[in-house]
Each structure stands twice: as structure tokens, then as C-alpha cells.
C-alpha positions as CSV (number, residue, x, y, z in Angstrom):
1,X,88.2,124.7,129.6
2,X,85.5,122.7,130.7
3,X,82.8,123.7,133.4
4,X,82.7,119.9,134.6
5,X,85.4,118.9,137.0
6,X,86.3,115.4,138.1
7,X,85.0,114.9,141.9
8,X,86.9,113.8,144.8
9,X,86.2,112.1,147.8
10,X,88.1,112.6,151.1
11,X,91.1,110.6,150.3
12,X,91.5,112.7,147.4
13,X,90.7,109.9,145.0
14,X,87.9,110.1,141.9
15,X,84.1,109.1,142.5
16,X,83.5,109.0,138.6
17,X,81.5,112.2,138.8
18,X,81.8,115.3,137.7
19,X,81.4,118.5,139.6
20,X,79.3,120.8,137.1
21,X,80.1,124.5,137.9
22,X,78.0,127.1,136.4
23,X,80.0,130.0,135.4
24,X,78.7,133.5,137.4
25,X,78.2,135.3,134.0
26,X,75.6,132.9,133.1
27,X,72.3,134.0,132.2
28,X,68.9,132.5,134.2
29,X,67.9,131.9,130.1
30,X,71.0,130.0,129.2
31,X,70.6,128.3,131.9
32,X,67.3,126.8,131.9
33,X,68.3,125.5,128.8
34,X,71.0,123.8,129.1
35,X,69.5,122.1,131.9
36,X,66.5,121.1,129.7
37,X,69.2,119.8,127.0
38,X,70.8,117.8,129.9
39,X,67.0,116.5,130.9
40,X,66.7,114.5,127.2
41,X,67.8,110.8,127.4
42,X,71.0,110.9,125.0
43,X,70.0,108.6,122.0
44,X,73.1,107.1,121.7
45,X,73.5,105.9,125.1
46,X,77.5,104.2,126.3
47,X,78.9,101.6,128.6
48,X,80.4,104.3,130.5
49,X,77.9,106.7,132.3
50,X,79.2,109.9,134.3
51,X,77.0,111.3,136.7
52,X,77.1,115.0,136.9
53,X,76.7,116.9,140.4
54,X,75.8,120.8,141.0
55,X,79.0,122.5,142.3
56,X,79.9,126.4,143.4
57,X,79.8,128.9,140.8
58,X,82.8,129.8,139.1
59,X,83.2,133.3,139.5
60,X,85.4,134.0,136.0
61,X,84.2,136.4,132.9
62,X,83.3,135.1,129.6
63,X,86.6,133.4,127.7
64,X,88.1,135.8,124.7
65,X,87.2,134.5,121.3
66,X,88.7,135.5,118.4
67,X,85.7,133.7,116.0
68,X,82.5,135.1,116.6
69,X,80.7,131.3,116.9
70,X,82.8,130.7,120.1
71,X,81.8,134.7,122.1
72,X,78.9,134.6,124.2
73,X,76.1,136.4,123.0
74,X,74.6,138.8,125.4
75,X,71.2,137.1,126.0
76,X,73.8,134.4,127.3
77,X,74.8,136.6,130.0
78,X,72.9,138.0,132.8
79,X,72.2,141.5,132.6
80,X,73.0,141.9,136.6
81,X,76.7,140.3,136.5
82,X,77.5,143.0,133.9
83,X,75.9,145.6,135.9
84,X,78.1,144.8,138.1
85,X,80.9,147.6,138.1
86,X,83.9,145.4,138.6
87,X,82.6,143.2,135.9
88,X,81.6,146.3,133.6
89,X,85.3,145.8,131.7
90,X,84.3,142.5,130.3
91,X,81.1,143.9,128.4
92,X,83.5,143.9,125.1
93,X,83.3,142.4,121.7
94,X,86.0,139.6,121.8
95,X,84.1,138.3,125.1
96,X,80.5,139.5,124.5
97,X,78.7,139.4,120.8
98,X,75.2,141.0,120.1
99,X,72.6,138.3,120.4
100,X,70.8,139.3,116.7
101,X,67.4,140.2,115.3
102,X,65.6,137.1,116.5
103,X,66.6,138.5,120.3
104,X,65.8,142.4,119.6
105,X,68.9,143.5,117.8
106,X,69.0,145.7,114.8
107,X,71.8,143.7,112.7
108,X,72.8,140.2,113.1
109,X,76.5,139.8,114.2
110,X,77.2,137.9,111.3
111,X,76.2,140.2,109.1
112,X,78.1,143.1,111.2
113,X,81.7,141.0,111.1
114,X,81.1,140.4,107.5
115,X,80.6,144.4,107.4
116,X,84.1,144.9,109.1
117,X,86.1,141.9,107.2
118,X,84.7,144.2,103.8
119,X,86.0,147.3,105.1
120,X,89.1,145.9,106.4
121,X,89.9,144.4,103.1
122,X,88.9,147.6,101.4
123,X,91.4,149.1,103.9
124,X,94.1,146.8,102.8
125,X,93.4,147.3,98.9
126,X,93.2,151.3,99.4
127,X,97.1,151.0,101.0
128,X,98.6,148.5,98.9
129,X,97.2,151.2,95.9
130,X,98.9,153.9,97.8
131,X,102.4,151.9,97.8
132,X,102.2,151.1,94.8
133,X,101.7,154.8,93.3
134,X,104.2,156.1,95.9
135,X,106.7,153.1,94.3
136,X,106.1,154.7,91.0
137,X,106.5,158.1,91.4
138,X,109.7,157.6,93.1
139,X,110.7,155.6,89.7
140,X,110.2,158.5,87.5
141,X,111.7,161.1,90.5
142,X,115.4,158.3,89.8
143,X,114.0,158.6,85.9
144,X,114.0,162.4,85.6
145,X,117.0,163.4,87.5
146,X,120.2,163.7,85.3
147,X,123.6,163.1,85.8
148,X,125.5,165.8,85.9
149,X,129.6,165.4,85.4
150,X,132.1,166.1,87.5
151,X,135.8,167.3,87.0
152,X,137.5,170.1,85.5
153,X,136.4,171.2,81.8
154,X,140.1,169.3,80.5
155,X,138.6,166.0,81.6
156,X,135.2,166.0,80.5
157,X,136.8,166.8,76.9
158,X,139.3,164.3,77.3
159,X,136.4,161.9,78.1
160,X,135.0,162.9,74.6
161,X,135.8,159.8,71.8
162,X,138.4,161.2,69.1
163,X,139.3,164.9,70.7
164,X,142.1,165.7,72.5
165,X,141.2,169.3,72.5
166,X,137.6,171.1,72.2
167,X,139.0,173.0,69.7
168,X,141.1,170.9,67.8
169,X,137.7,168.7,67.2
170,X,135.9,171.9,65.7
171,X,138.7,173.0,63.2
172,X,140.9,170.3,61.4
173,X,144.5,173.3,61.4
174,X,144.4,173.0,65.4
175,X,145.0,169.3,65.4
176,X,148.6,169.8,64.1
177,X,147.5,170.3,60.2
178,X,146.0,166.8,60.1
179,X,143.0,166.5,58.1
């Protein structure tokens, strides 16, 4: 969402300007400079020029971002918004990122998502190794068990190729003197 907003006069038609609200979570440091960016004579200047007015502050908390270039990093943020208690529920990291050594902070935020994106990963590798082992071992668990037959002890011998009878397959005189 943009912070500029087309302006209206009374009628309710445009006066090709913009209204320019400052959001309420905006730090006195972010912005003074923004307005000194806004003070440089853009060096590619067009045929259509928009003037920009002040407006109200927009009283909204800092958008969730699920990249860590589009948070707000806490020296964009003023310390007294977040002191704020109803405001103390947006001091999280998909709205607010560490600003980084340059600004007083141990670890760069980089360097900390990269940290988590490893572990994650590591994380990922560690289960996929567990499935994989738990895939096996059920393998030999269906490997190892065996079959045991069912019926009565005249149909398993039946089943067997060439014998009638148990016995009759043991000695040749049983099988009716063939042999």
C-alpha cells in the first residue's frame, strides 16, 4: 500500500496531488531522511510533476513481511510507539527486524535468517533420514516374518508335489507296492 493518497477537493474531484501520510510507527530518524531524499532534485525529471502535501498520520503498525528486505528494522521505528502497550504486540519478527552491527546490534539479520534457513534445512535432512530408516526397518520386520500354513495336517501333505500320504512318500510298500 502506498503512504501517498490522491487529494480531493470539495466536490470530491482530484487536484493532482497527493496527500503524504506518515505512518505512526515511523521513527523521527527515518523520517528525517526520507524527507532529505525527497529534498534532492530527481535527475531524471518528467512532463508530469505530482505535488506532494503533508497529511494526518496513519495510525496502522508495520505491514507483515515474509522476506526480511521488505520488515522494518527497528531503528525505523520509534522506540515510543512500541512503548506503547497497545502497540507492544507488533514488536515481532515478521513486522520488526533487528537493525544490525552498523546500528548496535550483535549479529546482522542476514546473517541470523541465514542461521535459521541452515538449521531448518538441517531439520528437514535429520527427518527425511529418520523416514527413511523407519521405511527400512519395517522392510526387513515384512522380510523376517514367515508364513506359516494353515489347514489340517491332510491338506498341507496333499499340498506336497508327488505324495498322497506322508507316509506313503517315506516308504515305497505303503504306496500300494509301487516302486
Amino acid at each position: 500500500m502506498s503512504d501517498d493518497e490522491d487529494e480531493l477537493d470539495e466536490r470530491g474531484t482530484k487536484t493532482n496531488r497527493y496527500i503524504s501520510r506518515r505512518p505512526a510507527w515511523r521513527s523521527d530518524v527515518m523520517q528525517c531522511l526520507l524527507e532529505a531524499v525527497d529534498q534532492v532534485a530527481d535527475p531524471k525529471t518528467t512532463s508530469k510533476y505530482t505535488a506532494r502535501v503533508a497529511g494526518p498520520v496513519k495510525d496502522e503498525p508495520p505491514p507483515v513481511a515474509t522476506t526480511l528486505k521488505n520488515r522494518a528494522r527497528r531503528w525505523m521505528v520509534s522506540e515510543e510507539w512500541l512503548a506503547t502497550e497497545s502497540n507492544k504486540e507488533y514488536d515481532v519478527p515478521p513486522r520488526i527486524a533487528g537493525s544490525g552491527k552498523a546500528w548496535g546490534d550483535a549479529e546482522d539479520p542476514e546473517a541470523l535468517e541465514e542461521k535459521k534457513r541452515k538449521m531448518k534445512e538441517e531439520k528437514e535432512d535429520v527427518k527425511r533420514k529418520k523416514v527413511r530408516l523407519s521405511d527400512v526397518g519395517e522392510k526387513t520386520k515384512k522380510k523376517g516374518k514367515a508364513k506359516t500354513g494353515g489347514g489340517t495336517q491332510v491338506e498341507r501333505a496333499s499340498e506336497t508335489p508327488g505324495a498322497e500320504d506322508s507316509d506313503a512318500a517315506i516308504d515305497p510298500e505303503l504306496r500300494g507296492g509301487r516302486g
